[in-house]
N, C-alpha and C positions, 0 to 999 in steps of 0.2 A: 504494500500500500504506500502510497505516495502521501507524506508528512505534510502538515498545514505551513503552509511559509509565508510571511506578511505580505511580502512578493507578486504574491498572485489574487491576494485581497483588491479588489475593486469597486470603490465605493461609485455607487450611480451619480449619487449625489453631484461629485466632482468633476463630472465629467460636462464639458461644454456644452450648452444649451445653445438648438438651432430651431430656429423659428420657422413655420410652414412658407413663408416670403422666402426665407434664404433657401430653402429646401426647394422652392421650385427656379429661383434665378442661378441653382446651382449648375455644375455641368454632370447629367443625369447619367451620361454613360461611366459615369467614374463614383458613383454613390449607391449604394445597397442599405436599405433600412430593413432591418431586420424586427419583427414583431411576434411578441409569446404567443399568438395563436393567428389561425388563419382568419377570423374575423374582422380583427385588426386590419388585416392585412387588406383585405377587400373593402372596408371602410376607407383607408389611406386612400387608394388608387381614385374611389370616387369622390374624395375630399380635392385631391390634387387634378384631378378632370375638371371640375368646377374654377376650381382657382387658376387653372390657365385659360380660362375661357372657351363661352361653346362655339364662338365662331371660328378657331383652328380648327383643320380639317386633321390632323396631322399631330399628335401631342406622342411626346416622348416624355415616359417617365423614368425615373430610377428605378431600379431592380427592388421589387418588395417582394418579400415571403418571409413565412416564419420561420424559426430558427431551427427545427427540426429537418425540413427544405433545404435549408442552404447548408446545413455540415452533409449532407447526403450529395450532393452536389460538388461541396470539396473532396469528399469521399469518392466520386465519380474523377476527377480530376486528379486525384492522386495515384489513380490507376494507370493513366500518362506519363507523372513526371516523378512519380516514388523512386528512390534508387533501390529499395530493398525490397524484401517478397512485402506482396499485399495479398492477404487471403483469398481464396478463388469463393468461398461462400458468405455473405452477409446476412445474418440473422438479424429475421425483426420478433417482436417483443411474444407473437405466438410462437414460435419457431425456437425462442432462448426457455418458454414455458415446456416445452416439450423432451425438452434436450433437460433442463434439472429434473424435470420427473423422471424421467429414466437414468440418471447418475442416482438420484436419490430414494429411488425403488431398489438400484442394486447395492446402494451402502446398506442399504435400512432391509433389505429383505422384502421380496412382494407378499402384500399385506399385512405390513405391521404398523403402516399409517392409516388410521379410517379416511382421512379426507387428504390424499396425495397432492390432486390438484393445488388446493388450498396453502399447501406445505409449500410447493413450490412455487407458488405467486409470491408467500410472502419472504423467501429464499430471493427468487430474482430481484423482489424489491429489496432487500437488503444488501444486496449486488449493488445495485445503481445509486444508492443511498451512498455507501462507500466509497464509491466511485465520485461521485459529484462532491463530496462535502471532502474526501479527503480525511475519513474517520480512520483513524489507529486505537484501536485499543489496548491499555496499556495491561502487562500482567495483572494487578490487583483490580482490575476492572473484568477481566475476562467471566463470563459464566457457560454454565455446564450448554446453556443452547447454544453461544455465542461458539463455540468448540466446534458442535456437531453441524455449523454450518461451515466455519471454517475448512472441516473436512470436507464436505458436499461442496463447497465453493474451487476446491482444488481439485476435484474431480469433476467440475464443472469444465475446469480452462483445461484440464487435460483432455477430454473428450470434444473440446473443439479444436485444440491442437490436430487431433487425430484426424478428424473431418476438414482441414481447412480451411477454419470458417471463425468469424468474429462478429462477437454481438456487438449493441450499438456500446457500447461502457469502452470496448477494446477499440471501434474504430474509431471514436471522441480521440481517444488516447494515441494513436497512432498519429490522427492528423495534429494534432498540441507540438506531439515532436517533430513531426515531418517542418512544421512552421518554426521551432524550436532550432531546428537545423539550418535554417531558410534556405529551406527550397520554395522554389514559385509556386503557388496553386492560384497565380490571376486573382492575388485580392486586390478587391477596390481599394480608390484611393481613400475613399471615406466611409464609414462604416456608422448611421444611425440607428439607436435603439430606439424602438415605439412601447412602451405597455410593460419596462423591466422594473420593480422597486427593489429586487436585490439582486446579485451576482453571487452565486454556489461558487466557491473556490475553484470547479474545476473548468468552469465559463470562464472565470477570472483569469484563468492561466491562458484560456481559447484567445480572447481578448488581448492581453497584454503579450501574446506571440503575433498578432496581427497588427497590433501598433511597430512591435520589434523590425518588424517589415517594412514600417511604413506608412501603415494605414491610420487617418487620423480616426477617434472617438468622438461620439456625439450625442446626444439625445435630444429626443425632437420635443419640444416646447409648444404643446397647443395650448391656444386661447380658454382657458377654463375658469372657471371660478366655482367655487361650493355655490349648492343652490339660495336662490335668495328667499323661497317659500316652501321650507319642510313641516308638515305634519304628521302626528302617530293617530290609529284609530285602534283599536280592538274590534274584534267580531268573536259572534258564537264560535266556530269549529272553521273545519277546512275549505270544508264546499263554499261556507257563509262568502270565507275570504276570496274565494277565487272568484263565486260570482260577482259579488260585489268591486273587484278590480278590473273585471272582464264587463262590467255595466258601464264605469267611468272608462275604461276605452272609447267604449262604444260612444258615449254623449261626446267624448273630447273629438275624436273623427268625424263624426254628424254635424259636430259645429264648426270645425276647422280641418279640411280634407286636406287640406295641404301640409298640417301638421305631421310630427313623428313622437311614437310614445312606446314604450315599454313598461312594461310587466317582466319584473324579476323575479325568480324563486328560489331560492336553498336547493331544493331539495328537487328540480324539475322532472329530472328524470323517474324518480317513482311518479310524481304525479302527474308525467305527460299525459297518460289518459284521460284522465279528469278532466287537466285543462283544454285538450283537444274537443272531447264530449261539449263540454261548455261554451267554447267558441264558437263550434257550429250550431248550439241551438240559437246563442243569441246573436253573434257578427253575420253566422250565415246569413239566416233569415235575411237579414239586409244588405246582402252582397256588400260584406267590407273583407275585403283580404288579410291574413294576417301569419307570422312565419312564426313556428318555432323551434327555438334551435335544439334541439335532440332528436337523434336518430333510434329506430328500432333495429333489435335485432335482423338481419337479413331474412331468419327464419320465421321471421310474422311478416310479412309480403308472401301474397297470394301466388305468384308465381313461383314462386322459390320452394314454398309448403309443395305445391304441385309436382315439381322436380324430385324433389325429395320422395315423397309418397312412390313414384314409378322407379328411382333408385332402390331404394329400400325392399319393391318386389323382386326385382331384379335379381337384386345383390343375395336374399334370403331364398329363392331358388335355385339363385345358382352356384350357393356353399349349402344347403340341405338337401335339394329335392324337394323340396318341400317350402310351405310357407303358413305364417299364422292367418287367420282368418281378417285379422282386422287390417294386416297390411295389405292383404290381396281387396277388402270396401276400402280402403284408404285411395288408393291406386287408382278402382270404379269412379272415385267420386272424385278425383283431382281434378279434372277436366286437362286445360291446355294441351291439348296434342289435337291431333289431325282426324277430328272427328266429325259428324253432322250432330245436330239437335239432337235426332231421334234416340243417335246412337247416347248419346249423354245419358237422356231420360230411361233407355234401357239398361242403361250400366247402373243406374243409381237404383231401380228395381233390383238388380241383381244383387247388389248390397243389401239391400232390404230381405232377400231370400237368407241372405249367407248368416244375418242376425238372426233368423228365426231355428237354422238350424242347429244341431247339436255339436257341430265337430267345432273341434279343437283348429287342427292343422287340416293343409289341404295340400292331396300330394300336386305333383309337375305337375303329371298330364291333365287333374280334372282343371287346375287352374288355366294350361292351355286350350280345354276345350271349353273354357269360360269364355275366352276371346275367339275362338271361332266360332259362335252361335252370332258374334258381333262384324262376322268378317265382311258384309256386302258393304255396310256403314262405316266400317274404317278405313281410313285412307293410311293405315302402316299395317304392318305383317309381325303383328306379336313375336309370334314362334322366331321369324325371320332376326329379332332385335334381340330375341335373348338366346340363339345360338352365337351370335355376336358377340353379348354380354359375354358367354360361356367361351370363346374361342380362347384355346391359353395363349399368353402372352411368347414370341421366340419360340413357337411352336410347342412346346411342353410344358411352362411353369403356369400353373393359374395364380399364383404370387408375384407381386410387381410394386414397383416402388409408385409416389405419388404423381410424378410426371406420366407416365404410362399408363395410369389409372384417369388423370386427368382427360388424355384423350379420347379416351375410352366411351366416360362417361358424355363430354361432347358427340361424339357418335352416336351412342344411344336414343340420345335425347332428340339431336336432328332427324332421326329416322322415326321415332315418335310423331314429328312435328312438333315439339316445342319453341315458342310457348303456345301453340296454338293460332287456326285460321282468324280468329275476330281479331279488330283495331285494337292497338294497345294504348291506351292513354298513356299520357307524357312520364305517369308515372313509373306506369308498370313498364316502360320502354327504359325507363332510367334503371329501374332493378333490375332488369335482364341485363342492362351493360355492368351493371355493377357483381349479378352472378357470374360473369366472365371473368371478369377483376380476381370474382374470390376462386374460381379455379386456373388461374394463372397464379395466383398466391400459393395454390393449393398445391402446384404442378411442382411452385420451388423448396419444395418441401422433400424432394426426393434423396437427401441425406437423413434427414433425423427422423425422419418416419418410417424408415424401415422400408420390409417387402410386406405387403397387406394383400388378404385378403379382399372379395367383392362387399362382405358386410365390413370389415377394417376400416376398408380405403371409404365407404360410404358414413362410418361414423364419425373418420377423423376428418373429413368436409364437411358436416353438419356442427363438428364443434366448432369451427373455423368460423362457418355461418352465424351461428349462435354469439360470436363473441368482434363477429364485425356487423355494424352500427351503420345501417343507412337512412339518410336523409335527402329527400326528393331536394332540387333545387331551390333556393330562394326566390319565392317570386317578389319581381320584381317592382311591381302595383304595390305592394303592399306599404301599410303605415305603421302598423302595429307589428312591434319583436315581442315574443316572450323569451325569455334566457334566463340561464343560472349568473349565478354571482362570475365564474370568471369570463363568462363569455360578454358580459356586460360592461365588464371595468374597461375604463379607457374610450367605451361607447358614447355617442351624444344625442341625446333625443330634446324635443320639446318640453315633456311631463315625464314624470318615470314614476311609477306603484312598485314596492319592493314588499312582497307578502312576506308571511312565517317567521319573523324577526322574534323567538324565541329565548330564552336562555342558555336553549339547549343546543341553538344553532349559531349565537354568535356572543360571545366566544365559544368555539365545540369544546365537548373535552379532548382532551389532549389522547395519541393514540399512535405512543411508539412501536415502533417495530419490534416483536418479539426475540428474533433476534440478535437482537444490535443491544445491549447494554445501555440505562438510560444516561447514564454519568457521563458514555462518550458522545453522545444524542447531545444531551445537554452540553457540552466543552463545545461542539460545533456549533449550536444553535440549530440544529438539524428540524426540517420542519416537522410539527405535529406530535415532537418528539414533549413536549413539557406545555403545562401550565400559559407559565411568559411568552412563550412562541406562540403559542392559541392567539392570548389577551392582544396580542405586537400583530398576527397577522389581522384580526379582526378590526383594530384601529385602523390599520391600512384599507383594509378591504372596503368600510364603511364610509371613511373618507375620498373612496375614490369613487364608490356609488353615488355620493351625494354630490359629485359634479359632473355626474351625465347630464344633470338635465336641472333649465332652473328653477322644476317647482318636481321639489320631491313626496310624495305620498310613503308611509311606512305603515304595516298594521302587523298584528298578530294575533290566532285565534285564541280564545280562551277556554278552549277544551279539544281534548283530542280522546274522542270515544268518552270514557268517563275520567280521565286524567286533565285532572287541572293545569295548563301552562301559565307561564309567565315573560313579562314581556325582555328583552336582550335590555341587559344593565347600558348598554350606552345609546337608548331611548329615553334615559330618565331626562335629559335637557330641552329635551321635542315636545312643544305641546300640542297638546289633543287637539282635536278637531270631531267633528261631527259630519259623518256621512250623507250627504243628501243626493241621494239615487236618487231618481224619479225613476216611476215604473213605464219602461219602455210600452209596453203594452199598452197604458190608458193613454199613453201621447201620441200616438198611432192612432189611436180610435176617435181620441179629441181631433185632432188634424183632418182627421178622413171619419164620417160618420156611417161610411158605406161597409165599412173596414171590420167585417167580424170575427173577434178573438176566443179561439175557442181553447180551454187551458186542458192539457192534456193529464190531470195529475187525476180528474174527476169522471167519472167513466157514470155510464145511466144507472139508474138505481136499481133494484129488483126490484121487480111488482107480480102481483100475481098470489097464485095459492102451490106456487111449484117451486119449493125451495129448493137451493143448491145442496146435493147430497155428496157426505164424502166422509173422510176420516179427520182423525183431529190436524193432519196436513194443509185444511183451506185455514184455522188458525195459526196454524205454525209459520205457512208464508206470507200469510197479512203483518205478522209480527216483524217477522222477516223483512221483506220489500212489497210493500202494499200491487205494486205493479207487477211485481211476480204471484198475486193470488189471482190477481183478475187474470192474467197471461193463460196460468193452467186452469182455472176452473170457469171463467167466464169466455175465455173465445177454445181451452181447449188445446192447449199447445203444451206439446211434450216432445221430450227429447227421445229422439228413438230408441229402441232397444237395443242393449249394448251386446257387444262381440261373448259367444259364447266360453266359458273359461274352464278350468279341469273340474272345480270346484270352488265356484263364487261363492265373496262372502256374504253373501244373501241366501244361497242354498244351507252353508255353514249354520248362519244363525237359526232361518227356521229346524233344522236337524235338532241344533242343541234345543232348542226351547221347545220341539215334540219329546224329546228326552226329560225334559225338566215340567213340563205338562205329566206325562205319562209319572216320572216319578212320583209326584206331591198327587198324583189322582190315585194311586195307590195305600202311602202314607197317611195322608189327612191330617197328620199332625206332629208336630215335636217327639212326642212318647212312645209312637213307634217306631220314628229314626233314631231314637236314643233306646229302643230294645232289638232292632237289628242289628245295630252295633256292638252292643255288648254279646249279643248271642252269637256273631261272627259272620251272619248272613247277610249282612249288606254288599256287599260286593258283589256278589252272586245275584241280588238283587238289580243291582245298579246294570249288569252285564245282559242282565234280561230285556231292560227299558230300553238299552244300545241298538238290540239288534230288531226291536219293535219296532221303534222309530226308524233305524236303519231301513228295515224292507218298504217303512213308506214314501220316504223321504229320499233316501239317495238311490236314486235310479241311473245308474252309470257304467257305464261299459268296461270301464278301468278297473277290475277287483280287487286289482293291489291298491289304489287313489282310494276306494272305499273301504276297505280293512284299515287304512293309517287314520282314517276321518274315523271310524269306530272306538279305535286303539286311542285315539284323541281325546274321543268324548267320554269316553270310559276316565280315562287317568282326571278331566278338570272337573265333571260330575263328581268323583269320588272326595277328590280335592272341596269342592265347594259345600258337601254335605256334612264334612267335617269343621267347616265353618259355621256351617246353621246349627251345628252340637252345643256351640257356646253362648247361642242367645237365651233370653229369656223365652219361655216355653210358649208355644202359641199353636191356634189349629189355624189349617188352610180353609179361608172362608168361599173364595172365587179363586178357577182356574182357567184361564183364556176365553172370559167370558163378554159378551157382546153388551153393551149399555146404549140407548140413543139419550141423543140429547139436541132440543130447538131453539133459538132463539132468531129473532127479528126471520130473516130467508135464509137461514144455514140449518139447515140437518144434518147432524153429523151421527155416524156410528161409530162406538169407541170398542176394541179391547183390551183389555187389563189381563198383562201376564199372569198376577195374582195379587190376590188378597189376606192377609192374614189377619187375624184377629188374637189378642192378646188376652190374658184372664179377664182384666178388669172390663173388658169390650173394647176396647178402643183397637184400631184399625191400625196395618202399616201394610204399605204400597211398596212393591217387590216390581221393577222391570229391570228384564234379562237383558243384558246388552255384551256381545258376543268379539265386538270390538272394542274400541278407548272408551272412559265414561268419562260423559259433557263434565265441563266445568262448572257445575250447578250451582256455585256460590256467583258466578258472577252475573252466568248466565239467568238465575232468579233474583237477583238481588237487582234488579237494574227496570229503568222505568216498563218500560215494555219488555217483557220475559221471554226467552226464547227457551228452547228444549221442555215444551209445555204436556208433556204426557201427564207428569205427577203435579203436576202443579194444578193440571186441570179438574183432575178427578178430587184431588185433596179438597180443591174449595169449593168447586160446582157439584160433582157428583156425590162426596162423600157428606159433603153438608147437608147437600138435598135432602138423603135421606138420615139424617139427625145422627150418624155414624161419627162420631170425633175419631179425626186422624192423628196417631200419636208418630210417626214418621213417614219417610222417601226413602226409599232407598234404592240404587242402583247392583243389581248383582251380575260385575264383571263374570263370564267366563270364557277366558283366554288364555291360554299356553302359558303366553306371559307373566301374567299377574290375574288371578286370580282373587277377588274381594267382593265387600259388601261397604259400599260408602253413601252418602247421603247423610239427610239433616234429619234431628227426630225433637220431640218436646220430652224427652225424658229418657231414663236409662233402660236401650234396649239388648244389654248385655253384649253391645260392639262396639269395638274401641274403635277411636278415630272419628267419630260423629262429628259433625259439625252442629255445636248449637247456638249460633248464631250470633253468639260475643262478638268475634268480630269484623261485623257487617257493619256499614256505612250507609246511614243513620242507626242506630239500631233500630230493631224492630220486635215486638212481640210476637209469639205464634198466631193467636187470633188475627193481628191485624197485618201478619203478612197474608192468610186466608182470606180475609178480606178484600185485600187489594189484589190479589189474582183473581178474585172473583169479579171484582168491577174491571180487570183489563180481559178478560175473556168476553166478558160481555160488550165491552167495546166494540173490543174485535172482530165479531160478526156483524153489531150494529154498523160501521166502518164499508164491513166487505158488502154488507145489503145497501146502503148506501150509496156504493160503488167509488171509494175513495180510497184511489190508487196513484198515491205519490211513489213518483221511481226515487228511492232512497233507502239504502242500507246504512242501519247506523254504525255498525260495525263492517269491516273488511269480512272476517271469516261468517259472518250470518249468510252469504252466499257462496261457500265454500262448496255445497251440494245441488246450486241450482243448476236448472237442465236448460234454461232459457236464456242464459246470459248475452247471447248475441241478441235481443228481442230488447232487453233489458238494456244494453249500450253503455254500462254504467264504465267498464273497462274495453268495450269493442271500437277499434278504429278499424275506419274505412281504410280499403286497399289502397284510395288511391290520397291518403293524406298524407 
């Protein structure tokens, strides 16, 4: 490692200040301004277009790009006039990921890290961390991880030695001293920074070998000032804040089209969906254009999903013989190839077959004689494209490295027709060029990735996909940016809204590298590494937001789900302000009285004497997202049936809970499960229930898959009944029995696993759950309840009938962990109950019964009503929905 030397210290500060006048009277072919990111970049060129005027036909600018751009560039140039070897391979940052997970699989042994990738992300970052800052650590500073990367880090360089090839940390370092030695790489004669507030030591040294040459320093000096009108607002929650940011765009463009505004965010990238959703309901509607800067995975674009789905058949027929069911309707329903309508519409029937049948896998030929029932209507020759796929590579090997595979798969896909005969909009035409990008990426991959297989070479291009980030073009029309904090600094608009200003987000906490020692983190000032550095960058950060633009807006929510926020300490000097939205809607109707708005949250009421009939599911989704109850039970919309499996865990759970029926319909009570046990015959017993419920329940081809499912329920059955040994003694009063229940237009039928009843009478509610058990303190304790089975019948049904419920209870049975958890009003001889201490607010048993009794009733009053807000209060409350594309809450459009 190369030592910190004052040397190479370069304060920005110091460096001579050039004003955008002298920047364009300069002589442009001898100046390069260099800028932290490509946005910059393209901001400058149309800055300096304007300031030389639009009557030149003919404008010469200096050389701008970011700085990542131009050492690849000297990189390229040094391959000319280097006098010593330069590597024949250059790794980029997926390519240096690949290469430490395989040094660090074979230090470590395969599989003795759970999460490898992750190891080796934060492995390469502490690579580059070293590299830039120029950390040494000293003996007494060393610890036990800092060691085992140590080691992993020298069998990093030794395994590129081996291949030839330098990541970007080695070719930084190579051109430092190539310049170090001076030789020529054609540096300018001046050298402007745009967008730097500090210099990493090993920039420093970049820098101060380019002046050694010649080149003077500079930094470019725009006209800015802090804004001369900042305000803070608070809002309820997230949505509150984005709509309300996304409103004030809207009025400031409607009154001034010519203006430019931005919307900042922390955290864009989780919440691009959101704010994309958002945009188009309200900017759409009124054709305003608006850009934001974050990209999607490759792999969410519709064409690329499409590619993938007919790789993935390909590749799994042609390393098995075979293929699973849901890849060969994946493939049916991709579309983009060289099809007619008809044929589309019969391929997706065919899916619809393949869901209803029982197989598992589907060998070669039925899957080839899938695609010849479609042969008049296809314009490719399936069979034709996957003796293709199957040809080995040099005549013998069906193993081949990534460039070989590469081509391969172009093959393939042209003989397909991909992406298909329809027009492609400008977007999907830009992700086709950018799916070429990523198997030209893919191709130079043909050192570290080995010789792969057709499933290999098809997974290690879909993580490739996965981890490159496309974003359609900037349109050009547009007024309105949204951007994260760095894509913004250094940017200039009219207004700027900066949401989420948290505490938790400005200053973050601090978030060193695990392994890099914090003492040497801290001696560098290493970013992210400490406290100070957080507090130091967020000063910066803030102060350069608040001279984008000279009327700054700041707010932050004040709750996230049920977590109280607070607003970022360097708010406190900004005073408040008051929101005044006006409702887009009544000023449209006011304007235009022709103009009818009709709000989509409100759907028509039920009337009538034919109530909606269902399970306690039409309350579960109302709770849920009002818009997903109307979705399924008022128009009807369900997600299809899923791909058959050896033994879903749905078949699973009805199994165990006809074994746990049939057991307690035998038993009836405590005092005969505590004299089978002592008499030695329970087991015996348990083995009889197994194979009962077995003959009705698992109907399966597999006798071996059904002897393990048996063996299964035998061993957590026995397991669990040894559990009910230690309660307080009780009979079984109900077992899977059917309850109705009416209110306002909802009928629902209910069944209750079981009921037990305790000496004294009083009631406790048993559902069997065969997977994880909900989180029922939060998920009960919270305004609107969700996971409402026991909650339902505790205060609606058991009340009804004058039954007092003395607990809930959930009874795990799974492999894993096996339990009895839930809440009770008293001691039901199981440890671990929750009783309700501590809940926020507290609350008594009575009048939590109460209050699920007036929100059930709500609930239906609501659903008859027909009031259907699209709104999850919670992210995971739609973790199980089947309608989410319908729902739009996280779906964008292809072509956004």
């Amino acid at each position: 490692m190369t030592a910190v030397s004052p040397a190479y210290t370069l304060s920005i500060s110091s460096l001579p200040a050039l004003s955008i006048d002298a920047l364009v009277a300069g002589d442009a072919r001898q100046q390069l301004v260099l800028t932290v990111n490509n946005r910059q970049a393209l901001r400058l060129k149309q800055l300096l277009t304007q300031q030389m005027g639009s009557s030149a036909r003919i404008v010469e600018l200096p050389l701008i790009m970011p700085l990542g751009r131009w050492l690849r560039a000297l990189h390229d140039a040094r391959l000319f006039t280097a006098q010593g070897h330069v590597p024949a391979i250059a790794l980029d940052r997926f390519a240096e990921q690949l290469v430490w997970e395989s040094v660090i699989e074979q230090e470590e042994g395969a599989g003795r890290l759970l999460d490898l990738p992750q190891t080796a992300k934060m492995a390469a970052d502490a690579h580059h961390l070293c590299a830039d800052w120029h950390i040494q650590v000293k003996d007494d500073e060393s610890t036990q991880e800092y060691e085992r990367f140590r080691q992993w880090q020298k069998a990093y360089l030794h395994r590129l030695s081996q291949i030839d090839a330098e990541d970007d940390c080695l070719m930084q370092e190579s051109l430092i001293r190539t310049l170090e030695n001076g030789e020529n790489l054609d540096l300018p004669q001046q050298i402007i920074l745009l967008g730097f507030t500090e210099c990493a030591p090993r920039l420093s040294r970049l820098l101060n070998a380019c002046q050694d040459n010649g080149t003077d320093l500079a930094v470019l000096a725009e006209n800015s000032a802090s804004a001369s009108e900042v305000g803070k607002t608070a809002l309820g929650d997230t949505v509150a804040e984005w709509e309300t940011a996304i409103e004030w765009a809207r009025q400031a463009l409607q009154e001034n089209p010519r203006g430019t505004y931005a919307i900042v965010a922390p955290d864009l990238e989780a919440k691009a969906p959101l704010a994309r959703r958002l945009l188009a309901q309200n900017l759409g509607r009124h054709e305003l254009s608006w850009n934001v800067a974050v990209g999607r995975p490759l792999t969410e674009w519709a064409p690329v999903r499409a590619a993938f789905a007919w790789l993935r058949l390909l590749a799994q027929l042609g390393s098995r013989r075979q293929c699973e069911v849901q890849v060969l309707g994946a493939a049916l329903l991709a579309g983009h190839c060289a099809v007619k309508p008809s044929a589309l519409a019969a391929m997706a029937q065919q899916d619809a077959q393949l869901r209803q049948n029982e197989d598992i896998t589907i060998p070669e030929a039925d899957v080839l004689a899938v695609f010849d029932q479609f042969a008049d209507d296809l314009s490719f020759d399936f069979k034709e494209i996957y003796q293709h796929w199957r040809h080995p590579f040099q005549e013998k090997y069906t193993r081949a490295r990534t460039d070989q595979w590469a081509q391969r798969i172009r093959e393939c896909l042209v003989s397909l027709g991909f992406p298909g005969p329809a027009t492609l909009s400008s977007s999907n035409f830009q992700v086709c060029q950018a799916f070429e990008n990523l198997l030209v990426r893919f191709s130079a991959l043909y050192e570290v990735g080995g010789l792969l297989d057709g499933t290999g070479a098809c997974a290690l291009l879909y993580r490739l996909a996965l981890q490159s980030a496309f974003q359609p073009q900037r349109d050009k029309q547009a007024r309105l940016d949204v951007l994260g904090f760095l894509e913004a600094e250094g940017g200039r608009w009219d207004a700027v809204w900066i949401l989420g200003l948290t505490d938790e987000v400005l200053p973050a906490s601090p978030s060193p590298n695990p392994f890099l020692p914090v003492t040497a983190l801290r001696r560098v000032n290493a970013p992210r590494a400490t406290p100070e550095r957080e507090k130091a960058w967020a000063d910066e950060m803030f102060h350069a937001l608040r001279q984008c633009a000279p009327q700054v807006s700041v707010s932050w929510p004040l709750m996230e789900g049920e977590k109280e926020l607070r607003a970022s300490s360097l708010l406190e000097d900004i005073p408040l302000f008051e929101v005044e939205i006006s409702c887009a809607d009544a000023k449209e109707t006011a304007l235009n009285p022709k103009l009818e708005v009709l709000p989509d949250h409100q759907a028509p009421a039920l009337s009538g004497n034919r109530p909606v009939r269902g399970g306690l599911d039409v309350l579960e989704t109302q709770a849920r997202n009002p818009l997903w109850a109307f979705a399924r039970y008022r128009l009807g919309a369900r997600e299809l049936k899923d791909y058959p499996q050896a033994v879903s865990q749905r078949v699973r759970g009805i199994f165990l809970h006809k074994v746990m029926e049939l057991v307690w319909g035998m038993l009836q009570d405590w005092e005969r499960l505590a004299e089978k046990f002592e008499d030695g015959s329970l087991e015996a017993f348990v083995n009889e229930c197994v194979e009962l419920a077995a003959d009705q329940e698992l109907k399966h081809d597999y006798a071996a898959v059904v002897q393990m499912e048996k063996d299964r329920a035998r061993q957590i059955v026995m397991d669990f009944l040894l559990i009910e040994l230690k309660r307080e003694p009780f009979a079984v009063q109900q077992l899977e029995q059917d309850v109705k229940w009416q209110r306002a237009q909802v009928s629902l039928s209910l069944r209750m696993d079981r009921i037990d009843t305790l000496a004294d009478g009083q009631q406790v509610i048993v559902d069997y759950k065969s997977g994880s058990t909900p989180s029922f303190k939060q998920d009960w304790s919270r305004e609107v309840p969700v996971n409402l089975q026991l909650p339902f019948y505790a205060s609606v049904m058991g009340s009804g009938k004058g039954n007092p419920v003395a607990g809930l209870l959930f009874a795990r049975l799974n492999a894993r962990q096996i339990e009895l958890k839930g809440i009770a009003n008293e001691d039901l001889g199981i440890d671990g109950l929750d009783n309700r201490d501590s809940w926020e607010p507290p609350v008594s048993w009575d009048e939590l019964l109460q209050r699920w009794q007036r929100v059930m009733e709500q609930l239906a009053d609501d659903f008859s009503a027909g009031k259907a807000f699209n709104r999850a209060w919670r992210e995971n409350d739609l973790q199980y929905c089947d309608v989410k594309p319908f729902l739009r809450l996280a779906q964008e459009s292809d072509d956004e």
